[in-house]
N, C-alpha and C positions, 0 to 999 in steps of 0.2 A: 068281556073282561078287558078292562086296559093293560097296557103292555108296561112294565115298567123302564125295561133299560133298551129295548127297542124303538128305535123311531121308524122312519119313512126309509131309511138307506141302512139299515144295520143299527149297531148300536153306538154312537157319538158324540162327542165330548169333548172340555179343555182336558189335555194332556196331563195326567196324574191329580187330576178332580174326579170327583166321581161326577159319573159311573167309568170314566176311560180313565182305570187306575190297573195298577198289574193285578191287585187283588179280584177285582173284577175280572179280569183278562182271565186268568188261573179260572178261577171258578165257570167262567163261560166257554172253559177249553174241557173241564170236567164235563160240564154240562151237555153240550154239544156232542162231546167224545162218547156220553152213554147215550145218550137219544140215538145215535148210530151205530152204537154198538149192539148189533140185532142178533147176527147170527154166531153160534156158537161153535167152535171150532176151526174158524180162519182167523186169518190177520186182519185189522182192521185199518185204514188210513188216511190221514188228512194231508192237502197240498197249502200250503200257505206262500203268497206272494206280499207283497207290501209295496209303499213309495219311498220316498226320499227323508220323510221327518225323522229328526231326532229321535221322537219318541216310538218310531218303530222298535228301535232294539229293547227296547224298555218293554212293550208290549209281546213283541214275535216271543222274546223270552218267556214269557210266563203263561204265554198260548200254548210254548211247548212242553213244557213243566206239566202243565194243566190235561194237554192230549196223552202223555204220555203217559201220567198216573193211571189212567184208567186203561191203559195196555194199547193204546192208536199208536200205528208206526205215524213216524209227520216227516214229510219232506217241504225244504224250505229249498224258496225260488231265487231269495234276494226282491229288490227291485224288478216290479214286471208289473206291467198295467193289467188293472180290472178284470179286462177281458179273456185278458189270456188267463189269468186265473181259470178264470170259468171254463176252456180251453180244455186247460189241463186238467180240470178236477174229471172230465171224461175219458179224454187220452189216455191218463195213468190207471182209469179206474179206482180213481178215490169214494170213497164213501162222503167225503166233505170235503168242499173247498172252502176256505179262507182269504178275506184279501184286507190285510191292514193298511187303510188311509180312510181320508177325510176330503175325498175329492179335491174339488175348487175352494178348500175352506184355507186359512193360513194354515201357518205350520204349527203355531201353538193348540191347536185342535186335532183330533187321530176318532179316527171309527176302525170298527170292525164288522166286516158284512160275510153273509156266509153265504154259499151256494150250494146245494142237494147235488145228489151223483149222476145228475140231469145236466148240470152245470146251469140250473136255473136258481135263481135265490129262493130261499126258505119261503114258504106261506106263511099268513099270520098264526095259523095256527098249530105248525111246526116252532115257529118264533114262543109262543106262549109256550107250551110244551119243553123248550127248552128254559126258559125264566123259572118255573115251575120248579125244576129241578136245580137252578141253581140257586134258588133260595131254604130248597130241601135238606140239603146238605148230603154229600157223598161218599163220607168217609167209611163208609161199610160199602160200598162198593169197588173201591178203590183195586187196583189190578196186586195182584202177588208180585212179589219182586220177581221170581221168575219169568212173569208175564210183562212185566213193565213195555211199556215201547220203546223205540230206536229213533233218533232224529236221525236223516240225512241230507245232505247240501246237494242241489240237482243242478249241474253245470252249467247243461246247454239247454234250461230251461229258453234262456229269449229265442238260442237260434231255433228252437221249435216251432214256437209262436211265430217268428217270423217265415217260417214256412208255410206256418197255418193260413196267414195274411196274405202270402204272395199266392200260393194257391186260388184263391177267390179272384184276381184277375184277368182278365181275358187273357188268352193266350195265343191270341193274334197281334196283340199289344205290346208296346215297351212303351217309356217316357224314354226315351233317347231324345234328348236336346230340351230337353224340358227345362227348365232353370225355376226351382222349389226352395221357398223357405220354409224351413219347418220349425216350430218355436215349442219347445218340450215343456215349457213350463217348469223347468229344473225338477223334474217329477219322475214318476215313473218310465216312464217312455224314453226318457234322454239316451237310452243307447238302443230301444230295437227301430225306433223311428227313423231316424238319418239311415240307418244302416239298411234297411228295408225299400228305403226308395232307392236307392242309392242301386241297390243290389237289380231294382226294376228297370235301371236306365237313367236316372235322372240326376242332374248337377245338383245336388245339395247342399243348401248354406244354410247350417243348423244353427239353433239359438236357444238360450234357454236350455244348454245343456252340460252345464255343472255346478249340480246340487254342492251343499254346503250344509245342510239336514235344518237349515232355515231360511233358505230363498226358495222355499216353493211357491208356486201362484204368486211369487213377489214381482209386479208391476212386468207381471210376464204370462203367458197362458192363456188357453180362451176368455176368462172372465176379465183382460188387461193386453188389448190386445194391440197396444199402439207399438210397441214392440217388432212384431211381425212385421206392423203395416211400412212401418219407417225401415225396416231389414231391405221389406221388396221398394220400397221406392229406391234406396241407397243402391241396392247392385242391377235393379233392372230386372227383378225375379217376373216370370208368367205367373205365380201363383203363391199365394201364404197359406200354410194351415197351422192352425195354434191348439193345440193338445189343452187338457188341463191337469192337475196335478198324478190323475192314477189313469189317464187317457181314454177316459168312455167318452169324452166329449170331444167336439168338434168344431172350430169357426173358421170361415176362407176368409180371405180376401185377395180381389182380383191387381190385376198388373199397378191398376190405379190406385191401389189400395180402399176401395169401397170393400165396406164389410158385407160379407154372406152371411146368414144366420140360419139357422135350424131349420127353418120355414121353408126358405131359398133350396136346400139342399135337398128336403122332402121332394119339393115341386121336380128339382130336378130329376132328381132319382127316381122319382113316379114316374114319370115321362119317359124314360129309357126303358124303366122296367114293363111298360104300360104295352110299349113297341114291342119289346123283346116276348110278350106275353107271358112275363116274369111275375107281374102285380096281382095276387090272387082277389080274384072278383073286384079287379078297379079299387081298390079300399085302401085307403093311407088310414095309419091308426095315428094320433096325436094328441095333443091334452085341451084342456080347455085355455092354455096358456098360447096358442096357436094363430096365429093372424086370421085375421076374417079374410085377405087376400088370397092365401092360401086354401081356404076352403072355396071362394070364386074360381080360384084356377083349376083347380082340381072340377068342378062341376062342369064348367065351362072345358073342359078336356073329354071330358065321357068319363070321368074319375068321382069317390066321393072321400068326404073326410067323417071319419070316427073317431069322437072327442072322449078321451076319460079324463080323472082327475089327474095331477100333476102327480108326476112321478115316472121314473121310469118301469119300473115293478108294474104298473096301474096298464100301461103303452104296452108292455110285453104278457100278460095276462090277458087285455085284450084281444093281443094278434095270436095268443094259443087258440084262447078259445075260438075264435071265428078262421084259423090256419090263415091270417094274413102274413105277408111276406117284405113290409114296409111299414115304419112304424119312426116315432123319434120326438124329441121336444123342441122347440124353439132355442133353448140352452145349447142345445147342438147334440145332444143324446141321438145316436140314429142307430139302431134295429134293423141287419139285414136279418131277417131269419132261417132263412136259405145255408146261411153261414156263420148263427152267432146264438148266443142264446139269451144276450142281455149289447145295452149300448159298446162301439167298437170307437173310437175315435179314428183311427189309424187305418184301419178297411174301410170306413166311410172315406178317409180321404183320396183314398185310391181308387173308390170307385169315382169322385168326382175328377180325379184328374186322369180316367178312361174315357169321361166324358166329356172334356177337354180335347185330349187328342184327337178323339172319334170328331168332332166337330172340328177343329182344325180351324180354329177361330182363334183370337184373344176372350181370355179370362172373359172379363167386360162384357165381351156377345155373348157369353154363355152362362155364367153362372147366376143373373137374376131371372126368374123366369116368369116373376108376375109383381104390379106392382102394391107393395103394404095398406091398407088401411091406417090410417094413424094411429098409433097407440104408444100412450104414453103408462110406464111403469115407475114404482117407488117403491123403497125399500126402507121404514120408517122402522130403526131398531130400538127395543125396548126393555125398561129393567124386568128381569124377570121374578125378581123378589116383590114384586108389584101386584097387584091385580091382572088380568091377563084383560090387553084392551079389547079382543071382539067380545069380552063378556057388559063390556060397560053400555050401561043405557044411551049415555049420547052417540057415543059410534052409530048403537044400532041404529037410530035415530037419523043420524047422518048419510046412513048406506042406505035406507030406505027411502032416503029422500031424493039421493044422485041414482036409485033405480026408477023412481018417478018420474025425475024428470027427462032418463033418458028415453024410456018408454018405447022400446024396442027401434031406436034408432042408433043401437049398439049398445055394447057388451060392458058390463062391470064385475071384475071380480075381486076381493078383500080376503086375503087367505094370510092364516099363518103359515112361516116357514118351518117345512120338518125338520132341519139341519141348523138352524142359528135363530137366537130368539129376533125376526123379523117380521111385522107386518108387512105383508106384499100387496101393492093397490094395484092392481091393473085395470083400462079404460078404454075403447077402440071404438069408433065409430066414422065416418065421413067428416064430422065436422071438429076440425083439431081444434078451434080455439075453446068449444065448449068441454069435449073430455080433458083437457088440460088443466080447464078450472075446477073442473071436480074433483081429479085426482089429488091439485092443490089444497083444497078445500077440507077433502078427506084427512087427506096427507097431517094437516094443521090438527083438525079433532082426534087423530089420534097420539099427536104430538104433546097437543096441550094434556092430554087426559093420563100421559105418560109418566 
């Protein structure tokens, strides 16, 4: 059965369009609030965190309208990233966690993603299960006024989180003399970030940290990252890390300002974790979006690489089932699981700057640790009131011809995006000037056909 108001990350959307309209919100707070409304005779509760957009208050409001009809206490976080959502939906003992944003998307778009009292996101079939019921209608189950729920405001929601974060550091460690930029992406993270490293030892020159509920991801955050890079060249920083809007994601860059990526961070973190006998069964989990570099180093280490589809849901699934302990996308998604139950931006970056200090090196000596395959990527956007282009003859036509002739002399992959109507081309192999022209080539047939 397709899913109607769920994608790849929760359910997302332009802000007060459907499906990401408060009516919708309401009714997927009913919905949600009875799928977990199991046992009879306790109280029942959701945590809801959110980012920086505008159209949070518009949304958090009618989530709790929605939780509370059906008798869920709801405690709201404010501004707290992703993760700690997740964090908290365990610590508190929620029955569901909530976290309203749209990642790395502008601020004119808002999602809502849900997490189980695992602090793991929903399955598909949880997901259906709840759509089910919100197209059912609920008005006969609706809670008595006596039973109604409670909303409360949770204070020291961040500095929790941030203890949750500092915990997972060595504690033979400090960054004492460390010199960090950290670039919040005016998102969620803009105050447990600075504050968190800050609290570890290290000089802090934050950026990207005051939202306006319309400069998020604005020409700022991992997905815009020349920011950062121009921050550490200007003061002489050791190291940049750039958050993105609700902070699961993660990009460095070193003193020189060379960017790190997702890949970069995996190898790294493989390597320490590999030593520390940390890495369960040598196995980094990662997508099919993942450098052929990166699967070299890792082999070439006594490590291997396990590819799933993109997503991070798809990367954390994986590393349940098989108990891996390392996991993450090239976007900069990294998965301790040791300590997380979904991508961390902010713990990832801490562990890379232990392994920084631990090496006692400049940035530069340490954070590449193999070198990329070429691969060139495109982001070819399209009307959506259209035809959908991998359905059209010539595309296919086309993708069957650039896998012909790469002929296992590297990787092609042509995917829709689950989060914004884009076709995604990706291309890698040894020889750049040939994937380059394919992807162009591609790139044009799907442009023209658009």
């Amino acid at each position: 059965m397709t899913k109607r108001y769920f994608g790849t990350d929760g359910v997302r959307g332009q802000a007060n369009r459907p499906p990401m309209t408060a009516e919708t919100a309401l009714r997927l707070g009913q919905a949600a609030g009875r799928y977990f409304r199991r046992e009879a005779g306790r109280r029942h509760s959701v945590v809801i965190g959110k980012d920086t957009r505008l159209s949070g208050y518009m949304i958090e409001t009618a989530l709790v309208a929605g939780f509370t009809s059906m008798g869920i206490d709801v405690f709201q976080f404010g501004p707290l990233p992703t993760p700690a959502v997740a964090h908290m939906t365990r610590s508190l003992r929620a029955d569901l966690g909530v976290m309203i944003s749209a990642s790395h998307n502008r601020f004119e778009d808002n999602g809502i993603k849900l997490f189980g009292p695992d602090g793991f996101k929903l399955a598909d079939a949880a997901e259906l299960e709840i759509e089910q019921l919100m197209d059912r209608g609920l008005e006969e189950e609706l809670a008595a006024p006596a039973a109604l729920g409670r909303a409360t405001r949770v204070d020291d929601a961040q500095a929790r989180y941030i203890e949750i974060v500092k915990a997972t550091f060595p504690r033979q460690l400090n960054l004492n003399g460390l010199r960090v930029v950290v670039d919040c992406a005016n998102g969620a993270a803009y105050k447990v970030a600075p504050k968190a490293l800050w609290e570890l030892g290290a000089e802090v020159i934050p950026v990207g940290v005051q939202p306006d509920g319309f400069n998020i991801n604005a020409k700022c955050g991992s997905t815009a990252p020349d920011l950062m890079v121009d921050k550490v060249r200007e003061v002489r920083a050791d190291i940049g890390l750039a958050l993105d809007g609700d902070a699961d994601r993660l990009i460095v860059c070193d003193e020189k300002g060379n960017l790190i990526d997702g890949d970069q961070i995996l190898g790294l973190l493989a390597g320490r974790m590999m030593a520390d006998g940390a890495l369960k069964d040598g196995v980094v989990v990662a997508t099919v979006m993942s450098n052929l570099g990166l699967e070299r180093h890792l082999k070439d280490s006594g490590m291997s690489l396990e590819r799933v589809q993109v997503g991070d849901r798809y990367v954390v699934e994986k590393m349940r089932a098989g108990g891996y302990t390392l996991g993450g996308e090239q976007s900069g998604h990294i998965v301790l699981s040791d300590y997380a139950t979904t991508g961390d931006g902010l713990m990832a970056g801490i562990h890379v700057l232990a392994a920084l200090v631990q090496a006692g090196k400049p940035a530069s000596r340490v954070l590449k640790v193999f070198d990329p395959a070429p691969q060139i990527l495109k982001n070819i956007r399209y009307d959506e009131d259209g035809a959908p282009p991998l359905e059209r003859e010539s595309v296919k036509t086309a993708i069957r011809a650039a896998e012909d002739e790469l002929n296992g002399a590297g990787r092609l992959l042509v995917r829709k995006s689950g989060t914004e109507p884009l076709i995604r081309i990706m291309a890698e192999g040894d020889d750049e000037t040939r994937i380059r022209r394919i992807v162009d080539d591609l790139a044009q047939t799907v442009s023209a056909d658009g």
